[in-house]
N, CA and C of each residue as an Amber inpcrd file, in Angstrom:
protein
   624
  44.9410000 -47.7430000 187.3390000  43.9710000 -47.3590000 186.3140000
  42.8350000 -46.6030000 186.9750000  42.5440000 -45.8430000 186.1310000
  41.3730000 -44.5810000 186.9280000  40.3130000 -44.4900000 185.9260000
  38.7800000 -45.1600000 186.4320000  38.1340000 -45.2050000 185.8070000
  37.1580000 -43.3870000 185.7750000  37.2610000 -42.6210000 184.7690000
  36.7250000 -41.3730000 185.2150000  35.3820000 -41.0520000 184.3090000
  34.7520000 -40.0040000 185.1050000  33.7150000 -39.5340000 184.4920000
  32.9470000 -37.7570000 184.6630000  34.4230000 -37.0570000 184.4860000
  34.5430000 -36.1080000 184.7140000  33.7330000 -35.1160000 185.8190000
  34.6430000 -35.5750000 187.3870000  34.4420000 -35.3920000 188.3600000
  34.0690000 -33.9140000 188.6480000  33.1400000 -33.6050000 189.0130000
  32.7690000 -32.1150000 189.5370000  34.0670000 -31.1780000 190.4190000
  34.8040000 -30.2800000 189.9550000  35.8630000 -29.8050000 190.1300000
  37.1080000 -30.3800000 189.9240000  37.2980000 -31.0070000 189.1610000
  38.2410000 -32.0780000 188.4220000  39.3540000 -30.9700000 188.0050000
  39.6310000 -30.0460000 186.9270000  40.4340000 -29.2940000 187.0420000
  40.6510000 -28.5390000 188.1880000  39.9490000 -28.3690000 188.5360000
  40.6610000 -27.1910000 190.0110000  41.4260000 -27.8690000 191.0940000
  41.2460000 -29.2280000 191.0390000  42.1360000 -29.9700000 191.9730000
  43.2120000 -30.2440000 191.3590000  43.8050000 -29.9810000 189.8110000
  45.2280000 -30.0880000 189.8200000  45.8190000 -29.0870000 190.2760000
  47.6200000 -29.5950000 189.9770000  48.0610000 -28.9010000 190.7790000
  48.2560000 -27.5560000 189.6980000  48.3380000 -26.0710000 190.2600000
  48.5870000 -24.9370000 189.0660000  49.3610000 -24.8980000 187.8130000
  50.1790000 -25.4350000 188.3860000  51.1770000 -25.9000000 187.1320000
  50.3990000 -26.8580000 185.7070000  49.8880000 -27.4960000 186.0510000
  49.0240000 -28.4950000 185.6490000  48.3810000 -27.8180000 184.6660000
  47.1160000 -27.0220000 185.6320000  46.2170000 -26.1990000 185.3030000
  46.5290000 -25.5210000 183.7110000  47.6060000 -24.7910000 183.8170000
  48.3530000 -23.8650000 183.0720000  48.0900000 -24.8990000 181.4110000
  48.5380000 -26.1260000 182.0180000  48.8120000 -26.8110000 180.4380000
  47.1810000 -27.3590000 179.9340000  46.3220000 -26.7230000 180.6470000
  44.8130000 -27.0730000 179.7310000  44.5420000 -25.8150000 178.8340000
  45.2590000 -24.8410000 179.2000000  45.0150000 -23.8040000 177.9540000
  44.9930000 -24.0690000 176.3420000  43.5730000 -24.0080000 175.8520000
  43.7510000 -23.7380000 174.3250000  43.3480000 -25.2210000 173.9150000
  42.9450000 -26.2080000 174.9290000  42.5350000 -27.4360000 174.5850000
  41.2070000 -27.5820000 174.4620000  40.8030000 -28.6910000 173.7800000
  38.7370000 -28.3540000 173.2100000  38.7180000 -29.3900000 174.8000000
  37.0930000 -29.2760000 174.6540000  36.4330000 -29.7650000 176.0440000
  37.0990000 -31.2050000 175.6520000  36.9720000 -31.9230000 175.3400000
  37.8850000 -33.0500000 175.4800000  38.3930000 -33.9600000 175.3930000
  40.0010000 -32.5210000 175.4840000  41.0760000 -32.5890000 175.3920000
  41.7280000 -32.2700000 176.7280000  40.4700000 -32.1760000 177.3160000
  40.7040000 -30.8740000 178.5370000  40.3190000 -32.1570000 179.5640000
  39.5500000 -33.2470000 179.3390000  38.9680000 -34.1710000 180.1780000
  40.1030000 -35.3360000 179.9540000  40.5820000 -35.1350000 178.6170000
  41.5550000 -36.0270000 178.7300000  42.7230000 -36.2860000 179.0990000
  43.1700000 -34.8030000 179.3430000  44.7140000 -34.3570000 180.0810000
  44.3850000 -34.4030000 181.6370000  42.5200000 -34.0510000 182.1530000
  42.7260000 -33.7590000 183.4710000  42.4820000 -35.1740000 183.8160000
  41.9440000 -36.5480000 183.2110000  42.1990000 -37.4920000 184.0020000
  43.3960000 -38.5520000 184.0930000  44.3220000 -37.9400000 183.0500000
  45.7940000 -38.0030000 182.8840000  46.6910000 -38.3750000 184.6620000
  46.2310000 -36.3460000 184.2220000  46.6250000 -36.0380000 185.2040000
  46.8160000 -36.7460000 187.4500000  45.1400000 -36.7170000 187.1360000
  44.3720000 -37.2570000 187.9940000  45.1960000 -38.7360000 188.3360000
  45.3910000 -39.5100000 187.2740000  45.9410000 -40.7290000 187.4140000
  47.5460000 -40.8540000 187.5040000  48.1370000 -40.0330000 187.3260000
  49.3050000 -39.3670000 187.8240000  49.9060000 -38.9970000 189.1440000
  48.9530000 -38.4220000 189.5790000  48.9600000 -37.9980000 190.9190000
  48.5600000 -38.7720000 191.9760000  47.5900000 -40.1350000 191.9240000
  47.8430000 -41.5350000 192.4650000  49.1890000 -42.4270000 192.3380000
  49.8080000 -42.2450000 190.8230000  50.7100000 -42.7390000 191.0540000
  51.7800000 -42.7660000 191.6690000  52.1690000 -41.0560000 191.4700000
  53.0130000 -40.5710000 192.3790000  52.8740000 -40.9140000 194.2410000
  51.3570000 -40.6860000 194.6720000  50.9050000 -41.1690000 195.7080000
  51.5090000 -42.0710000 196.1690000  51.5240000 -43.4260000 195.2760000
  51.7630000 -44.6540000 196.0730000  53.6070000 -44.3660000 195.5470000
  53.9660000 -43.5900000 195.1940000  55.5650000 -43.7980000 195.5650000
  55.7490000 -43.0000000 196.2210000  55.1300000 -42.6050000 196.9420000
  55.5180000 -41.3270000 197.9180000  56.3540000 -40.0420000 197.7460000
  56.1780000 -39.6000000 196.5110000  56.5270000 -38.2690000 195.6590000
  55.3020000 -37.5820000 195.4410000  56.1020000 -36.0710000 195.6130000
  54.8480000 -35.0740000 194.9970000  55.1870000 -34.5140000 193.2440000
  54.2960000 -34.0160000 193.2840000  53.4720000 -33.8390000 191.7480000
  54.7600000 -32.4360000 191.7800000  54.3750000 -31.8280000 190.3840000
  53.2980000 -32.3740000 189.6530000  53.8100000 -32.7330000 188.1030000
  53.0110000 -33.2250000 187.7790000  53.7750000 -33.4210000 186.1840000
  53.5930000 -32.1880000 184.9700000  54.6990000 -32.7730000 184.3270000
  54.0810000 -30.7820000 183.5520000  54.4420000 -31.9730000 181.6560000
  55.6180000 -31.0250000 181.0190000  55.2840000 -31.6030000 179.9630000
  56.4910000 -31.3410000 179.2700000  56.9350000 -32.0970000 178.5010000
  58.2520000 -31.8730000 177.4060000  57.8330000 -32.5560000 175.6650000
  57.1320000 -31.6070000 175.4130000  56.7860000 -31.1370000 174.2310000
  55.8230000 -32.0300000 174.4470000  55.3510000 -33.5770000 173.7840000
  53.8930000 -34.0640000 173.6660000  54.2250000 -35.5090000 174.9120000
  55.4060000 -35.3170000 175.8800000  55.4810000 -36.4430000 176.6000000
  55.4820000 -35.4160000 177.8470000  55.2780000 -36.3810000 178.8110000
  54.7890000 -35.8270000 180.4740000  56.1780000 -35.8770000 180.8910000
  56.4430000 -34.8340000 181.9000000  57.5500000 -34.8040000 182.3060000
  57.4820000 -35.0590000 184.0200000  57.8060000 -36.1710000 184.5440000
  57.5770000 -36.6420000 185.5940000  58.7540000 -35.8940000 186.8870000
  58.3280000 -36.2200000 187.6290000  59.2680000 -35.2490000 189.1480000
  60.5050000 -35.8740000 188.6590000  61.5910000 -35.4600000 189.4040000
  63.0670000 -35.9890000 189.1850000  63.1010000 -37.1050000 189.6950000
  63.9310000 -38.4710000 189.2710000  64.0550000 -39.5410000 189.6360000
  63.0030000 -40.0990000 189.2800000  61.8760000 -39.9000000 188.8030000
  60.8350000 -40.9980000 188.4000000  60.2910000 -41.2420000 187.1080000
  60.4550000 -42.2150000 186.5570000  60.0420000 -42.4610000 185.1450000
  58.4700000 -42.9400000 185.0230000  57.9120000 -42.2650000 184.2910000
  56.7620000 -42.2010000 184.0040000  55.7550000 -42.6340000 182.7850000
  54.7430000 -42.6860000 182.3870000  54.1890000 -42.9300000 181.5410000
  52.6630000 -43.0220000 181.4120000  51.6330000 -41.6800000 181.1050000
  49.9750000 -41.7730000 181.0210000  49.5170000 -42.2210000 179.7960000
  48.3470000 -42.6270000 179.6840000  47.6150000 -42.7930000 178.5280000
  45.8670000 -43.1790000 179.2200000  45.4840000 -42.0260000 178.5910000
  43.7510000 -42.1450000 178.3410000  42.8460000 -42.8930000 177.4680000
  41.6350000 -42.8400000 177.3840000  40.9720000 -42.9670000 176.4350000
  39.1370000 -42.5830000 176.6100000  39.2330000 -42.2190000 175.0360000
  37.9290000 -41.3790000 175.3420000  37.5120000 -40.7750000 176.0540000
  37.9680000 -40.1260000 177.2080000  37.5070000 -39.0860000 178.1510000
  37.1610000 -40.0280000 179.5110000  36.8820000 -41.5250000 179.2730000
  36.6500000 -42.3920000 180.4120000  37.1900000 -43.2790000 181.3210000
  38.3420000 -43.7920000 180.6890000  39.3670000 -44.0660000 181.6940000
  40.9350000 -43.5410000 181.3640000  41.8990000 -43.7260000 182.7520000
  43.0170000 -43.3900000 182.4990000  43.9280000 -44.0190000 182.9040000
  45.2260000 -43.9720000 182.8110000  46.0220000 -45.4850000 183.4580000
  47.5050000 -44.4310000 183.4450000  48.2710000 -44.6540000 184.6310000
  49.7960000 -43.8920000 184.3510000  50.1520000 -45.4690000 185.0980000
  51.5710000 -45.2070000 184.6670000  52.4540000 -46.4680000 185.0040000
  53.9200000 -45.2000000 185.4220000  54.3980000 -45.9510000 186.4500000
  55.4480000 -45.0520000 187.1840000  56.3770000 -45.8420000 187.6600000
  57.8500000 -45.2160000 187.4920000  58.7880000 -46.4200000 188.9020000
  59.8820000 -45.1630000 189.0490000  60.8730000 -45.5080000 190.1970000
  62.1350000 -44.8890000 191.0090000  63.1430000 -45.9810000 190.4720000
  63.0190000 -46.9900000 189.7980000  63.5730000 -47.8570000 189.6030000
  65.0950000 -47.4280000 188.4170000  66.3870000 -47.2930000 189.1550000
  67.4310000 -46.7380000 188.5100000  67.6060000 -47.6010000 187.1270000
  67.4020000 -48.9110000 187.3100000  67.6850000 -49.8770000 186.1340000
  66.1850000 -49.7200000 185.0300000  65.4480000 -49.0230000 185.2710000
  64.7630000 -48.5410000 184.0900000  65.0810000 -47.4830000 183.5920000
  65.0380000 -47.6060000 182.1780000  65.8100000 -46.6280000 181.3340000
  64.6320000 -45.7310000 180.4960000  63.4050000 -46.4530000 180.1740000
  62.1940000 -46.3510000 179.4010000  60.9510000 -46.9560000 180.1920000
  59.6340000 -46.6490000 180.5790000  58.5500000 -46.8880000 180.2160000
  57.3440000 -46.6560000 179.9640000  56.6040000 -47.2010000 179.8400000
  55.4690000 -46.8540000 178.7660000  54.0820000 -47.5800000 179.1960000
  53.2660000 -47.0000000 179.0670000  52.1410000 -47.6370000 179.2220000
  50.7670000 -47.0910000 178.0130000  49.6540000 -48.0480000 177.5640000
  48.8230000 -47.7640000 176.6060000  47.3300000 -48.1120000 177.1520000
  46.2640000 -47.4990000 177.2510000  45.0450000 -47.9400000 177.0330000
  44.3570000 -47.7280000 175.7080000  43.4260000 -48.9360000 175.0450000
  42.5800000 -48.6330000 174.1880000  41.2300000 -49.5600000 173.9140000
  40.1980000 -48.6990000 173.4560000  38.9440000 -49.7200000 173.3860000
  39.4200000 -51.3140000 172.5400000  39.0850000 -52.1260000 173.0240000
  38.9860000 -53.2050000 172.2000000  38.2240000 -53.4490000 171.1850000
  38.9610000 -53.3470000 169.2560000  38.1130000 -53.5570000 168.6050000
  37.9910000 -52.4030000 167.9590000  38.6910000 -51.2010000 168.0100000
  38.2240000 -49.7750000 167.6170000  39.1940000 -49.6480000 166.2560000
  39.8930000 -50.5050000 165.9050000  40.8010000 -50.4090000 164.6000000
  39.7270000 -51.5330000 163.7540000  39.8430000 -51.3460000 162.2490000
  39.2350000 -51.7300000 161.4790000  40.6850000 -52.6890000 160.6990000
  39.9580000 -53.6440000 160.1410000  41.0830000 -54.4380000 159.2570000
  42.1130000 -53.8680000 158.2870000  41.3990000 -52.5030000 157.9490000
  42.2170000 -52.1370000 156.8590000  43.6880000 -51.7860000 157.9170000
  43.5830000 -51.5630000 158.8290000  44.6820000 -50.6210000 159.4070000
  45.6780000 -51.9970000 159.5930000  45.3550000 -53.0900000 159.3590000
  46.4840000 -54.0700000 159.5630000  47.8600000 -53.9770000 158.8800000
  47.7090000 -53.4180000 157.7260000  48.6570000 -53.3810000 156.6850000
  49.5590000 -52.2920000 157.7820000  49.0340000 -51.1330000 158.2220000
  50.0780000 -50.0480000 158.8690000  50.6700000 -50.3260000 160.0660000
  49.6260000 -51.3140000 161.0140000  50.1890000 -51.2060000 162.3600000
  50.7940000 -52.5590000 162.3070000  51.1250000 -54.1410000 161.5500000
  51.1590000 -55.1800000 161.5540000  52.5270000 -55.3280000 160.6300000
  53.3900000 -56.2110000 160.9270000  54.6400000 -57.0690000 160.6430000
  53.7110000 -57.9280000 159.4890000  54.1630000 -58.6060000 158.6690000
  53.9170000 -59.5880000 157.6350000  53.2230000 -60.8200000 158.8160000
  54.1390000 -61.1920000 159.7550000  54.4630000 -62.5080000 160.4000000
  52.6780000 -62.1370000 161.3460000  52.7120000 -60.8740000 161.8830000
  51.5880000 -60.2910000 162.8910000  50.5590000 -60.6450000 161.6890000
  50.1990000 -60.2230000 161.2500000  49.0290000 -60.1500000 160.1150000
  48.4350000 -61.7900000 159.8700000  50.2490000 -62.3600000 159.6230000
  49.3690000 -63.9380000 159.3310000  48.4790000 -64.2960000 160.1810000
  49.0060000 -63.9490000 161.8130000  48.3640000 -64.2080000 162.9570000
  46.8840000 -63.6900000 163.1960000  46.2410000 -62.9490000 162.4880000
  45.1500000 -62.4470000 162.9170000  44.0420000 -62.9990000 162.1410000
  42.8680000 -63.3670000 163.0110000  41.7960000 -63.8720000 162.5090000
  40.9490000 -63.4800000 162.4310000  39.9730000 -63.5390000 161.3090000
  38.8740000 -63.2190000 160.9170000  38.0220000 -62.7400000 161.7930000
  37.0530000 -61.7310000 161.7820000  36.1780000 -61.5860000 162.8680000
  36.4070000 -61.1970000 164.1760000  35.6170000 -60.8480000 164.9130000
  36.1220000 -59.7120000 166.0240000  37.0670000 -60.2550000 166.8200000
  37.2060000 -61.4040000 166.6340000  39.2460000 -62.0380000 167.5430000
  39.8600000 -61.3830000 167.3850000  39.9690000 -61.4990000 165.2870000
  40.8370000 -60.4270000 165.3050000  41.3420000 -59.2560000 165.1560000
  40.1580000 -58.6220000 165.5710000  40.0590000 -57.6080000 165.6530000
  40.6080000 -56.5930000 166.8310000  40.1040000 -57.7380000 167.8170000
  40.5740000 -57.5000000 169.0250000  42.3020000 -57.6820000 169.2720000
  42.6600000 -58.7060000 168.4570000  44.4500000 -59.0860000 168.3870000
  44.5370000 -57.6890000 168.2050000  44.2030000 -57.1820000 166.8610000
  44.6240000 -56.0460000 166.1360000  44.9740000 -54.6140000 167.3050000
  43.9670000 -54.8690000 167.3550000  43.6660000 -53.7060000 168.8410000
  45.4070000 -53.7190000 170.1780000  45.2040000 -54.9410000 170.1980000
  46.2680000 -55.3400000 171.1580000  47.6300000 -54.9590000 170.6780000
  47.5760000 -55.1090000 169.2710000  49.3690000 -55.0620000 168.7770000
  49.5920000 -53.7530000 168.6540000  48.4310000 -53.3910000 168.3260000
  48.7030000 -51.4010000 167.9380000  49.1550000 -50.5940000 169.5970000
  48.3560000 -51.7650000 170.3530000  48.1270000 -50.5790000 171.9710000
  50.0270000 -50.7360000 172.3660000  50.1050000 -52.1850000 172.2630000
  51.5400000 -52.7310000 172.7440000  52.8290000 -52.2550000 171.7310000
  52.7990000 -51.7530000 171.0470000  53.0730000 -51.0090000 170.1530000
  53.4620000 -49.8920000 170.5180000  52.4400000 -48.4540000 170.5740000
  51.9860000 -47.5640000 171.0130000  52.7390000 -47.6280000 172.7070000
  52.6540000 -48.0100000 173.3310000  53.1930000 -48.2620000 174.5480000
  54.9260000 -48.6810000 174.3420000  55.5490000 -49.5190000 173.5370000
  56.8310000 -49.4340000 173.4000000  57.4740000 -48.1340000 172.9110000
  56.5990000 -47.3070000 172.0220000  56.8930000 -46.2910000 171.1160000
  56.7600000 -45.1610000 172.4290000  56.4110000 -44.9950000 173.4650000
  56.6550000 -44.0320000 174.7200000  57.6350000 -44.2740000 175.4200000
  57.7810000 -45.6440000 176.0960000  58.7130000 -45.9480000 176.4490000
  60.1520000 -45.6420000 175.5240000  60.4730000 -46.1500000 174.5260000
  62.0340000 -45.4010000 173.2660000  61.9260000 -44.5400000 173.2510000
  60.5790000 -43.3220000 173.8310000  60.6830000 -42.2960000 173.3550000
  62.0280000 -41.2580000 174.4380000  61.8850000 -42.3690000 175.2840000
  62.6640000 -41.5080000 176.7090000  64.0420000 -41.7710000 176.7460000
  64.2240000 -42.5860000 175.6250000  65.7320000 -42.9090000 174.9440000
  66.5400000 -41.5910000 174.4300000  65.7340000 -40.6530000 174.0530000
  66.0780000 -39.6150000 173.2980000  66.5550000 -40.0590000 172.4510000
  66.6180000 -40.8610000 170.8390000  67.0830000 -41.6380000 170.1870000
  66.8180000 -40.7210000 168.7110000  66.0540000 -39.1410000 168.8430000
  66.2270000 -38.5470000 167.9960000  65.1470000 -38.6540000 166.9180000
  64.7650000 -40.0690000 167.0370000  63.6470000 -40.1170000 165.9280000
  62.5490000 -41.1490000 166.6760000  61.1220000 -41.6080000 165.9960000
  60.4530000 -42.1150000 166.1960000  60.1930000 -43.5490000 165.3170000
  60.4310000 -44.8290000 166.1500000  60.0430000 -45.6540000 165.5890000
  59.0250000 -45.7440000 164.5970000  59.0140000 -47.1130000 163.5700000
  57.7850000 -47.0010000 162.4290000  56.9770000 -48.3600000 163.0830000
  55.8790000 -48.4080000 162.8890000  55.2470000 -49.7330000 163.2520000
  55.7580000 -50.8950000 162.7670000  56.8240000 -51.2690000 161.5650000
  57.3250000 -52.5060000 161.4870000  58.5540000 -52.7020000 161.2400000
  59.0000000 -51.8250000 162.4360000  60.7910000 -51.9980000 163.1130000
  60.3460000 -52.2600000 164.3820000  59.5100000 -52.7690000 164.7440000
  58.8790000 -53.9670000 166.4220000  57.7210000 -54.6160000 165.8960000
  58.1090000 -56.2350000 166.4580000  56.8180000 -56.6810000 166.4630000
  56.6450000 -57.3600000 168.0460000  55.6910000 -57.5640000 167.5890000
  55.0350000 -58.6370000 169.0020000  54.5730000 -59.8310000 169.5540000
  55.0560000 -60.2170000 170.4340000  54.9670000 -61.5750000 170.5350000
  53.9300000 -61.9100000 172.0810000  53.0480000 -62.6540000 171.9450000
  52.1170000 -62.6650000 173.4830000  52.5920000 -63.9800000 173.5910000
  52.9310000 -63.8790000 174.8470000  53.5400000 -65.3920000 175.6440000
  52.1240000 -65.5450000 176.5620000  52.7830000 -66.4700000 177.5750000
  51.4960000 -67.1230000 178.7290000  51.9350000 -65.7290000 180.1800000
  51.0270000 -66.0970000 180.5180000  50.2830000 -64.8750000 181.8040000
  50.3330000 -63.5810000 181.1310000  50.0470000 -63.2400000 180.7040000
  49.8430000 -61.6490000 179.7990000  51.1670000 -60.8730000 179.5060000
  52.0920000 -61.8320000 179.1310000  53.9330000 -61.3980000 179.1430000
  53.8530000 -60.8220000 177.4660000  54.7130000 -60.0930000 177.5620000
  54.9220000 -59.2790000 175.9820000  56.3420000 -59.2580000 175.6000000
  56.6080000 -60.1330000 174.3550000  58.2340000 -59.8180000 173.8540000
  58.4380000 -58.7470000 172.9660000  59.2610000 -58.3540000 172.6920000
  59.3670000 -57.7060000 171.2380000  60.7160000 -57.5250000 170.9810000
  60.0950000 -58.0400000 169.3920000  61.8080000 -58.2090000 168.5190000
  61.8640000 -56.7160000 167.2620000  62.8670000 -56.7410000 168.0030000
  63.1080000 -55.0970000 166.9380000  64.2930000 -55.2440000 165.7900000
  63.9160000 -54.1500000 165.1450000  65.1190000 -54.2640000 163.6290000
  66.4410000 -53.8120000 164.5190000  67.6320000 -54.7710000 163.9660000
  68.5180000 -54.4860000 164.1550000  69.0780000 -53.1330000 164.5860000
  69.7080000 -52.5870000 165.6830000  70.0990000 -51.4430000 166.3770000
  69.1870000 -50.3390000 167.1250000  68.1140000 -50.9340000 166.7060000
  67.5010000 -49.7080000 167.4590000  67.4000000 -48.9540000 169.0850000
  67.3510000 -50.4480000 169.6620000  67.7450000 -50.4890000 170.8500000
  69.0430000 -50.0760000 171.3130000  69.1530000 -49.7190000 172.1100000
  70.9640000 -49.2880000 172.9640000  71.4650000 -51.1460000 173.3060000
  72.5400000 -51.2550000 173.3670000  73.0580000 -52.6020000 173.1660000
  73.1190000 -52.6290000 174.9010000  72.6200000 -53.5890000 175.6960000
  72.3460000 -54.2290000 177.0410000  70.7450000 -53.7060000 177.6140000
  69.8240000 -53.4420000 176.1730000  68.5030000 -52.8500000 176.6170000
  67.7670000 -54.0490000 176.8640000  67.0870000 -53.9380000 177.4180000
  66.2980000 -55.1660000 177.1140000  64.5810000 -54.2050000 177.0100000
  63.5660000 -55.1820000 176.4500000  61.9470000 -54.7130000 176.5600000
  61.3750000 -55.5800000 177.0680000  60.5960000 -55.3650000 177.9040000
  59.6100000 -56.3860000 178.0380000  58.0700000 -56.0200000 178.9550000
  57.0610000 -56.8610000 178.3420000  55.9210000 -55.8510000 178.6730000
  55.0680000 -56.9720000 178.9700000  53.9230000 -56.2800000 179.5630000
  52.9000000 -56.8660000 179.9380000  51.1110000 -56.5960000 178.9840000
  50.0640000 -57.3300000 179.1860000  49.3360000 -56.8800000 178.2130000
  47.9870000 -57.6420000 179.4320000  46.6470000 -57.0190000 179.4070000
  45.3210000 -57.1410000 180.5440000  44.7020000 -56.5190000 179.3560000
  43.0990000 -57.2770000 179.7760000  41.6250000 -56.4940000 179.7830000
  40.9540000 -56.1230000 180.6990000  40.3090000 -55.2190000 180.7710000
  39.7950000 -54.5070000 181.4400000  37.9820000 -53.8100000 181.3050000
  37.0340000 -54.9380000 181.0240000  35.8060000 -54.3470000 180.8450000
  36.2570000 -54.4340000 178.7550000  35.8730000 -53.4290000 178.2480000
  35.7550000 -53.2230000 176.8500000  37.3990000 -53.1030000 176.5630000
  38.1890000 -52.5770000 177.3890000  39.6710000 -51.9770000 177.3740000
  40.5990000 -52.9510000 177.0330000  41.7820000 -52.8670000 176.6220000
  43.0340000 -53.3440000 176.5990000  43.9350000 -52.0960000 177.1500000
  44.7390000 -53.1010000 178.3630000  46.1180000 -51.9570000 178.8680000
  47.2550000 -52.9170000 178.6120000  48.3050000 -51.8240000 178.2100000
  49.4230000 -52.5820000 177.7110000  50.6210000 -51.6700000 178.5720000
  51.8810000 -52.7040000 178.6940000  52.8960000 -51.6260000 179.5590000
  53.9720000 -52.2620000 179.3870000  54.9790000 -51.1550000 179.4040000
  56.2220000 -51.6480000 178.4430000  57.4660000 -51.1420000 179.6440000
  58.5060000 -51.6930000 179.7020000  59.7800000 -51.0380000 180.5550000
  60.7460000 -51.6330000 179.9370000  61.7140000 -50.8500000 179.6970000
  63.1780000 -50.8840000 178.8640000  64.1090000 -50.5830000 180.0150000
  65.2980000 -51.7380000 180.0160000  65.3070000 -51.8590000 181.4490000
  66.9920000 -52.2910000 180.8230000  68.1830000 -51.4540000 181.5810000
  69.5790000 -51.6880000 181.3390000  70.3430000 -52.6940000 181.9660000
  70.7240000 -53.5790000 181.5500000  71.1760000 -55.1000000 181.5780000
  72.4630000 -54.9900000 182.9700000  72.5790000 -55.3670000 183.7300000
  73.6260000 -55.2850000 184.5080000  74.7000000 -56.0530000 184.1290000
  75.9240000 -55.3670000 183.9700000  76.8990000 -55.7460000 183.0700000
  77.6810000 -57.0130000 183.6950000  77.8750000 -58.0100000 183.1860000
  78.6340000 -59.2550000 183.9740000  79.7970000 -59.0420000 184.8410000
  79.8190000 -59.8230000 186.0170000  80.8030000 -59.6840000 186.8040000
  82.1050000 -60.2160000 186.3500000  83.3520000 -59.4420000 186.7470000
  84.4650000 -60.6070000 186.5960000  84.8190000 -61.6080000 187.2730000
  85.1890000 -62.6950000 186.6280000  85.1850000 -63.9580000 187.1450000
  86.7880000 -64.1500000 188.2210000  86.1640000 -64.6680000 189.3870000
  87.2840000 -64.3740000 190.5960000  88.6660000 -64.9940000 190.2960000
């Protein structure tokens, strides 16, 4: 996670390629792709790959062999989640302020079962916050499924277990059959980060 505050030569240190894709973006849109970016290029760091990331239509298109996943917010922090990992098929990662969805939006981003769960007052407000981010973060991750279309908010819901573990139960088929999901969910100061990996089941051995 990259806490930013739009560093003095911040675009000119991506890489050109990079550069190229801030064309035609408002100021920021331009702070929000370059600390994307920025947080990208650490990630890659610690796997010991070079950059740079470019773009396939509104998702980042990461070096070969590495699955990827950025998300900003407000121009002030940024978070990419990355792996080489062959048995990941999808993932995803989300930041968002805690608290920045209003109740009405429960009805759009919330399951019947999610909704019962949420309580009055800025708890749950903050739940609210959480299901949309973890959400939002599964919905990047399927997106790398190529599956043709885009999930709706209540064909997944969500389930928070103990140590910040994330389930999710989806409508029948959506998933590829030996997928599995499973995610993680942190705060961070005002923030919620959420992170998702869809990960292909290793098929049973035959029995000797």
């Amino acid at each position: 996670m990259l806490r930013w505050a739009g560093a003095e030569g911040a675009e000119e240190a991506l890489h050109p390629a990079e550069r190229d894709l801030l064309s035609g973006r408002s100021p920021g849109g331009r702070r929000d792709f370059t600390a994307g970016r920025h947080a990208a290029a650490e990630a890659l760091r610690l796997l010991g790959r070079p950059g740079p990331v470019l773009r396939d239509g509104r998702r980042p298109r990461f070096p070969a062999g590495v699955r990827g996943s950025i998300s900003h917010c407000e121009g002030n922090v940024a978070v990419c989640l990355a792996t080489v990992r062959e048995d990941v098929l999808g993932i995803g990662v989300d930041i968002e302020r805690l608290g920045r969805l209003g109740a009405p939006a429960a009805r759009l981003v919330c399951t019947e079962r999610e909704r019962a769960r949420l309580r009055p007052g800025p708890a749950g407000g903050a739940r609210l916050t959480a299901v949309f981010s973890a959400k939002e973060a599964f919905y990047k991750a399927f997106s790398a499924l190529d599956a043709g279309r885009e999930p709706t908010f209540h064909e997944v819901e969500v389930a928070f277990l103990e140590d910040g573990r994330l389930a999710f139960d989806t409508v029948g088929g959506l998933l590829p059959r030996g997928t599995t999901a499973t995610g993680r969910i942190g705060t961070v100061g005002p923030y919620v980060r959420t992170s998702v990996l869809l990960r292909a089941c290793s098929p049973p051995r035959p029995s000797p």
